[in-house]
C-alpha positions in Angstrom: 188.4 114.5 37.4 188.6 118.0 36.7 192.1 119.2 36.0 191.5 122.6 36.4 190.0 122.5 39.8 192.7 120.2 40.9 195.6 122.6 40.0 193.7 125.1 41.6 193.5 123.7 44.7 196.5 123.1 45.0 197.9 126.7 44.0 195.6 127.8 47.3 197.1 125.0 49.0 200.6 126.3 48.2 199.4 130.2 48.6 199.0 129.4 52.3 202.3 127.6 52.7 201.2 124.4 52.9 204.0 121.7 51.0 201.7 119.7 48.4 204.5 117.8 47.8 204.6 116.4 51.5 204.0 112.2 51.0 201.0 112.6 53.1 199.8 115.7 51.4 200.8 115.1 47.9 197.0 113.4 46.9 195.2 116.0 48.8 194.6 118.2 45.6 192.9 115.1 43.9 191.0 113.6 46.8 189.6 117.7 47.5 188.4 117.9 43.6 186.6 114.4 44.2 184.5 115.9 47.0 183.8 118.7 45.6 182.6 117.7 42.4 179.9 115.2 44.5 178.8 117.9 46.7 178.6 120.1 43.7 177.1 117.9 41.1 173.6 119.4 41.7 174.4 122.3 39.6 172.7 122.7 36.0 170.6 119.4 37.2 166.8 119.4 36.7 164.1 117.8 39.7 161.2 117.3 37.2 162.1 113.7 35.9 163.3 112.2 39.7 159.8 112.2 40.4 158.8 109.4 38.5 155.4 108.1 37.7 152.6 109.6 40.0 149.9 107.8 41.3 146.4 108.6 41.5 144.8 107.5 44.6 141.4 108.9 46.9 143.4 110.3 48.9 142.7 113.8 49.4 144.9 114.7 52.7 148.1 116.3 53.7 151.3 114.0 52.9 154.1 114.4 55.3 157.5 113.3 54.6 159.9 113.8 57.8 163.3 113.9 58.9 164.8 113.5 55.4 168.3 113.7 55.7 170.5 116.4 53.9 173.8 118.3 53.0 175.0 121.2 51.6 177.8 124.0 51.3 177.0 127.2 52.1 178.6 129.7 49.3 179.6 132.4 51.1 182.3 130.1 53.3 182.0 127.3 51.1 181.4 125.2 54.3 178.8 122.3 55.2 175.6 122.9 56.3 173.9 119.9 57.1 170.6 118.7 58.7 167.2 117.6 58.3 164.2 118.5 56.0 160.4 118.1 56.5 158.0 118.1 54.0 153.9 118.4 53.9 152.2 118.4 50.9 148.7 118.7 49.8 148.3 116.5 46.0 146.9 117.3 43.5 143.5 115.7 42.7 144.5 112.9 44.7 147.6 112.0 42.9 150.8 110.9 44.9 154.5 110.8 44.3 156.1 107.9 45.8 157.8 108.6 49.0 161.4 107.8 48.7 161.5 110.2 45.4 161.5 113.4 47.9 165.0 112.4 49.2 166.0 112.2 45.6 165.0 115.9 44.8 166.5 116.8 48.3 169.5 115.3 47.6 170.3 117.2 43.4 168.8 120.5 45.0 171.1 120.2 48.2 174.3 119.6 46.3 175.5 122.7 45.2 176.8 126.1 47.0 174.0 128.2 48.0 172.2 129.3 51.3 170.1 127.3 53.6 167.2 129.8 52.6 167.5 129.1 48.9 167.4 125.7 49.8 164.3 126.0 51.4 162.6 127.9 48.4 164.0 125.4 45.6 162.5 122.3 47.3 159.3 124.1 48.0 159.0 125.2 44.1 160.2 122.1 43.1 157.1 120.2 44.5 154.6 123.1 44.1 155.6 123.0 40.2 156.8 119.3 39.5 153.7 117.7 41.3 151.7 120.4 40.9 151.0 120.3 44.1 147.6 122.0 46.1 150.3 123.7 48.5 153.3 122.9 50.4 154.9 123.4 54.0 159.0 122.7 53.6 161.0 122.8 57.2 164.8 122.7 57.0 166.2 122.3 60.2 170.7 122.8 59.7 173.6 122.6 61.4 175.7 125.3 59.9 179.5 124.8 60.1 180.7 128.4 59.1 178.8 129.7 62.2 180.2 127.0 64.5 183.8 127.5 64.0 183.5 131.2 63.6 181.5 131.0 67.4 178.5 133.0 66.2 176.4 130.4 67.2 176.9 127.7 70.3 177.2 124.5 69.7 174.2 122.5 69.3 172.6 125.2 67.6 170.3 124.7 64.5 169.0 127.4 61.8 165.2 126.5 60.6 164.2 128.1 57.7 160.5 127.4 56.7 159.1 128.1 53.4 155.2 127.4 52.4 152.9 127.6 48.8 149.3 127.1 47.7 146.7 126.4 50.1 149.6 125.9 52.6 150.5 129.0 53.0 147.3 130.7 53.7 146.1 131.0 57.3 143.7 128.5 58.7 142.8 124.9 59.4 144.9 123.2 56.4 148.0 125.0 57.7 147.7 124.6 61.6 147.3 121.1 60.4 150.3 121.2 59.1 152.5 123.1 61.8 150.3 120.7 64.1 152.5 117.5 61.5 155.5 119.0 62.3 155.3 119.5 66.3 153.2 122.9 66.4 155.7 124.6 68.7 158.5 123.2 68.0 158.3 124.8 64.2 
């Protein structure tokens, strides 16, 4: 555990009056630093080896991966945003990634302070330059706390944030399909 984020913690704990040395409080130092390491342990870390093997196939159509769950902290309140992310992808000469390795990458890039937006563009790179991906369509759909509990958005509300490369983000039939993937409309 980091020593130095645990002391600090607590001095903000005790800056706003609250008694660390309560029984019920006196752990909450340690238990915050536990947290935030996981939801920070992202930082410095690198997408290009998750991958794994890729696998060369005939398959020369748009991959969709949906509804890939997510969380992150936003760094301006250092509070959760949380949601969903969809992801399109045209290979490269027919070679695949295996599926389950886009949660992976979700996962590192989400776990670290940033905005939703940067989210967006760091999982969009990551497959564009990683696989070397034709193009890319990335959709995150998020719940932001901050904006919740501060009441500048209603409940149920959701941010999307939609970032696209390569032969995905040029107008015409390869990107409708795309949009068409994720619900037209609804994008």
């Amino acid at each position: 555990m980091n020593q130095r984020a645990k002391e600090g913690i607590e001095q903000f704990l005790q800056a706003l009056s609250v008694d660390t040395k309560a029984p019920e409080l006196e752990k909450t130092p340690a238990r915050v630093t536990e947290l935030f390491e996981e939801l920070f342990s992202g930082i410095g870390c690198e997408t290009r080896e998750l991958w794994g093997d890729i696998f060369p196939t005939e398959y020369k159509g748009l991959v969709a991966v949906t509804n890939i769950p997510f969380y992150s902290m936003c760094e301006h309140h250092l509070m959760p945003f949380f949601g969903t992310v969809d992801v399109i992808y045209q290979p490269h000469n027919g070679c695949v990634a295996g599926l389950s390795k886009f949660n992976d990458v979700i996962t590192v890039l989400s776990r670290k302070p940033q905005l939703q937006e940067r989210l967006t563009q760091e999982i969009a790179n990551a497959i564009i330059h990683d696989l070397q991906a034709e193009g890319v369509l990335v959709r995150v759909k998020a719940i932001q706390l901050c904006m919740l509990m501060k009441g500048t958005l209603p409940q149920g509300s959701q941010v999307i944030t939609m970032e696209s490369r390569g032969v995905l983000s040029e107008m015409g039939t390869l990107r409708d399909e795309a949009l068409a993937m994720l619900g037209g409309a609804d994008v």
